[in-house]
Structure formats: C-alpha cells, structure tokens
C-alpha positions, 0 to 999 in steps of 0.5 A, a space after each residue: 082626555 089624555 092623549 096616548 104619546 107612544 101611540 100604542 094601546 095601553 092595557 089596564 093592570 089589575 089592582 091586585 097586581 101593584 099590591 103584589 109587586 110592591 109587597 115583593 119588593 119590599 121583601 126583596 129589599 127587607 134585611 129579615 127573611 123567612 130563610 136566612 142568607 148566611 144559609 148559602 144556597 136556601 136562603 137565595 131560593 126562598 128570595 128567588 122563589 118568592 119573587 118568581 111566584 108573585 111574578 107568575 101571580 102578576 102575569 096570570 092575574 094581567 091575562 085577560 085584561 081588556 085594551 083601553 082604547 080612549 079616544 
C-alpha cells in the first residue's frame, strides 16, 4: 500500500480525461491548425476555443469521481 504524503485525499481521474488532455496539447503544440494563425484573431480562437472545450470536457467528465480513500 502506498502511503498518501500530502495527507489529503486524492481523487480518481476519469481515463478519458488524459486522452483529452494530451490530444489538446499536442494540438496546441502542432504547427498545422484547423485555422491558420497568419489570420490574426481567428486563428487565436479556434486554439483558445478548442483548448477551453476539452477543458470544460475534462472538468464535467471529473465531477463525480469518488474520493479514494486507501488505507
């Protein structure tokens, strides 16, 4: 059994969750995008826009995960 250090109780993610982030990140990171950047304020939203829904995806998917407790 692992000891928790903080002493908090840590709360389970939903697998989905690191999927979504991951994809999120790497299209933040990826040079090609569904808009382009040289369009100076669209291609900014569409990044800003995805990001903040998978965010909001993440979050709602985390709501009602149980607290595990191990002992």
């Amino acid at each position: 059994m692992s000891e928790n250090v903080s002493g908090d109780n840590e709360k389970k993610v939903h697998p989905l969750s690191w999927v979504l982030a991951i994809l999120g990140g790497g299209y933040a990171a990826w040079p090609l995008d569904a808009v382009p950047d040289a369009l100076p304020l669209a291609g900014w939203v569409d990044d800003i826009g995805l990001i903040l829904v998978l965010l909001l995806l993440v979050v709602l998917l985390n709501r009602g995960q149980e607290v595990c407790e191990e002992e």
